[in-house]
N, C-alpha and C positions, 0 to 999 in steps of 0.2 A: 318059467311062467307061473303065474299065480291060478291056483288050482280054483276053479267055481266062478270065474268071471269072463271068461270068453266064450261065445256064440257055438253053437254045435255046425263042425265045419264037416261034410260030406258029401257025396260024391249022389250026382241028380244028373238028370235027360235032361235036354232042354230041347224043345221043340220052337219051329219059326212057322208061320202062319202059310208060305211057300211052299211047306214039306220038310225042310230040310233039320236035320236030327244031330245032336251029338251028345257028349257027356263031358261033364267037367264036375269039378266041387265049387260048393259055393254053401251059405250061410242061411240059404233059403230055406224055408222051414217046408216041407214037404217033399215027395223025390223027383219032382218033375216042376219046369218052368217054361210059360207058352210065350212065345213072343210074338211081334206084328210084321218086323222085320228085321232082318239079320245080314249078314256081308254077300250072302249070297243071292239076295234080291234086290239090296240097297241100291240106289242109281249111282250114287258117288265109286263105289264098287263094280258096279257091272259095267257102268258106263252108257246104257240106259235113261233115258232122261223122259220122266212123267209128270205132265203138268196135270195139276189139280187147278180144276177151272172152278172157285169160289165166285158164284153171282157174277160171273163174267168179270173179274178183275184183269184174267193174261189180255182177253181180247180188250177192254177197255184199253189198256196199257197199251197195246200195237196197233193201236187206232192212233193212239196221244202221241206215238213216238213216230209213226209216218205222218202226219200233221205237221208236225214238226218239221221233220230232213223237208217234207214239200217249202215250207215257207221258209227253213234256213236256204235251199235252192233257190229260190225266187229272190231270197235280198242277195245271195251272189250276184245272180243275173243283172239284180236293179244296179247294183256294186259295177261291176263291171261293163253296164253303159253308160252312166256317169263316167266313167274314169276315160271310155271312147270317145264321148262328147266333150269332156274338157280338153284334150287334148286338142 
């Protein structure tokens, strides 16, 4: 490797916003690194599932999507008394 061109690589804490602590190296300039979340908070990881409710966008959404299954059920219904009366 060429001497005077790559990053100072050393060995830092890294902390998660949950508590959780370890050490690794990285390129980061200072001995420590805070993060927000890490594998052992994350939902995809824990398996945990947390909905961030932004101006009611989830509930907006499971209002729009039972709306829906109601009148896709009803044009069944209507589907399938047509089909009784032609017969």
């Amino acid at each position: 490797m060429q001497a005077g061109i790559h990053p100072n690589y050393h060995e830092i804490k890294v902390t998660c916003a949950c508590g959780a602590s370890w050490s690794t190296r990285s390129t980061v300039k200072g001995d420590t690194l805070r993060l927000e979340i890490c594998s052992s908070c994350h939902p995809f990881f824990t398996g945990r599932q947390k909905l961030i409710d932004t101006e009611g966008r989830v509930s907006l959404f499971q209002r729009k999507a039972a709306k829906s299954k109601a009148l896709q059920e009803q044009n069944a219904a209507r589907k399938a008394g047509k089909a009784e009366s032609a017969q």
